[in-house]
C-alpha positions in Angstrom: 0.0 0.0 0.0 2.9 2.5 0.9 4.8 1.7 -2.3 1.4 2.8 -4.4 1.2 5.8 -2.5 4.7 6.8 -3.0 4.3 6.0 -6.9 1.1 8.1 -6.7 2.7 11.4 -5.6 6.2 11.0 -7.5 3.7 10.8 -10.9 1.9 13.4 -9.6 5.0 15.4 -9.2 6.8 14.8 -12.7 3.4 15.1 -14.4 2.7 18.8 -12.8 3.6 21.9 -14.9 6.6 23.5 -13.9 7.0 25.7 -10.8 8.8 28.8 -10.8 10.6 29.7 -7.5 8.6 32.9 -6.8 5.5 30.4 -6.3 7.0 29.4 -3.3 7.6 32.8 -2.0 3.8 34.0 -3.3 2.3 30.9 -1.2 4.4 32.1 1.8 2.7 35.4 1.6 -0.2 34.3 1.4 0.1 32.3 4.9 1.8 35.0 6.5 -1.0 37.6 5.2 -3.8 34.9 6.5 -2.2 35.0 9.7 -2.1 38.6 9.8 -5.4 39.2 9.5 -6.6 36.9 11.4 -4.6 38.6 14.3 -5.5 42.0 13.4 -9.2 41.5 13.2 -9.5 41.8 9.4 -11.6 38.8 9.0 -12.8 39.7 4.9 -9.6 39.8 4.5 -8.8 36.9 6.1 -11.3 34.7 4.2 -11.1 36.3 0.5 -7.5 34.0 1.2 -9.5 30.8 1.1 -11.8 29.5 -1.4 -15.4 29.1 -0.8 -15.3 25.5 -0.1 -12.3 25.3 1.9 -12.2 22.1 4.0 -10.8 22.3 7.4 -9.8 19.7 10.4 -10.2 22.0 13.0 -7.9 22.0 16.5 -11.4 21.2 18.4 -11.2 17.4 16.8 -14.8 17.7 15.4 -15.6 16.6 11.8 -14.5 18.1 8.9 -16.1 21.8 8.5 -16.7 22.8 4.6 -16.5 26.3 3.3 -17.6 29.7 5.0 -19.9 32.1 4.9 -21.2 35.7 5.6 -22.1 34.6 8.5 -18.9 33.2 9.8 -17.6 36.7 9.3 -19.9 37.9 11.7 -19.4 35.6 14.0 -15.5 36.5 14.0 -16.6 40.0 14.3 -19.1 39.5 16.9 -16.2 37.6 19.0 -13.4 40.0 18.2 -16.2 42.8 19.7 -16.3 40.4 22.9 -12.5 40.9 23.3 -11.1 37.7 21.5 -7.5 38.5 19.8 -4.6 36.5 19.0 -0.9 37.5 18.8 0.2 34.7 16.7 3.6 34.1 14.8 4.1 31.6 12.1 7.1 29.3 12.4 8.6 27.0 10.4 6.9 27.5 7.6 7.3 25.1 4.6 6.2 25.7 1.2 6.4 22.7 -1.9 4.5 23.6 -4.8 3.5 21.2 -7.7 1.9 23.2 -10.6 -1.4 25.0 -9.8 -0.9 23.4 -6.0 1.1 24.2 -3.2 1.2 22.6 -0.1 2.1 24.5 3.4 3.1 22.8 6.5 3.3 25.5 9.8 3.5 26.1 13.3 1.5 28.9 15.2 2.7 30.0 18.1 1.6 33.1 20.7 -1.4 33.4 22.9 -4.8 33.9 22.3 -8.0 35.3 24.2 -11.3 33.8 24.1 -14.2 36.2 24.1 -15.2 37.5 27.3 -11.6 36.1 28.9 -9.6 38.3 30.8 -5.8 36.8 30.3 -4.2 35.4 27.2 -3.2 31.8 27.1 0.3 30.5 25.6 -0.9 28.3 22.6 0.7 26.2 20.2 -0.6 24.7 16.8 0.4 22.6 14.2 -1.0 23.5 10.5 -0.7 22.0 7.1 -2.4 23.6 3.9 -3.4 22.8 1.0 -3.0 26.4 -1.5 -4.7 26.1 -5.2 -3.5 28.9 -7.4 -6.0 30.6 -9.3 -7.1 33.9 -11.4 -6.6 36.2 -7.8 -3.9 34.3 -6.7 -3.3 31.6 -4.3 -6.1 30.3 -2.0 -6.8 28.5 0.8 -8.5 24.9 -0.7 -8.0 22.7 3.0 -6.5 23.2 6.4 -5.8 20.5 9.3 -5.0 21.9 12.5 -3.4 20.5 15.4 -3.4 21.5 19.3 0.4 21.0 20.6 -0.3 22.2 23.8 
């Protein structure tokens, strides 16, 4: 079974168009400017970086969560009103790209606070992505986060 899978991706990966080094660099912006955002409270901006139906495997365990909405905007909103913030740095951030995909693998690391907490607790997260390029630019197409701590 491991031998299929590792024939799978190598054909994958000689049979994707050619990469040129700045898509690595673009991808990396694109993480860093997600994690901005989300730190800064600019939640359109953080989800105009990942497509509609973005999968994710969220830190909470639950099942898979697809896409976002209006509504999940406000909800960010609603909790960044009720104090939540995050001061969150990306570490370690790895970037392969095969043709129109790029895959991201990422630590997050900083404190958060939950809405309607007083202190910030130390947290520590484990991310992979999976980036599709398209017309605007690179986009979020799955995420699965871990709790480390």
């Amino acid at each position: 079974m491991r031998l299929n899978t590792v024939i799978l991706i190598l054909g994958l990966a000689l049979a994707s168009p050619f990469s040129f080094a700045d898509d690595a660099s673009d991808v990396k912006a694109a993480e860093l400017a997600l994690n901005a955002a989300q730190n800064e409270g600019r939640f359109e901006e953080m989800f105009n970086l990942m497509l509609r139906t973005r999968t994710t495997f969220a830190v909470n365990g639950g099942r898979l969560l697809t896409g976002w909405s209006e509504a999940d905007i406000q909800r960010r909103k609603d909790d960044w009103a009720k104090g939540r913030r995050a001061d969150i740095r990306v570490e370690d951030l790895q970037v392969q790209v095969l043709g129109d995909t790029a895959i991201t693998t990422l630590y997050r690391v900083g404190t958060e606070i939950a809405a309607g907490a007083k202190e910030a607790k130390p947290v520590r997260y484990r991310f992979s992505g999976v980036w599709i390029r398209t017309k605007d630019g690179w986009r979020l197409a799955h995420r699965h986060e871990s709790q480390l701590n």
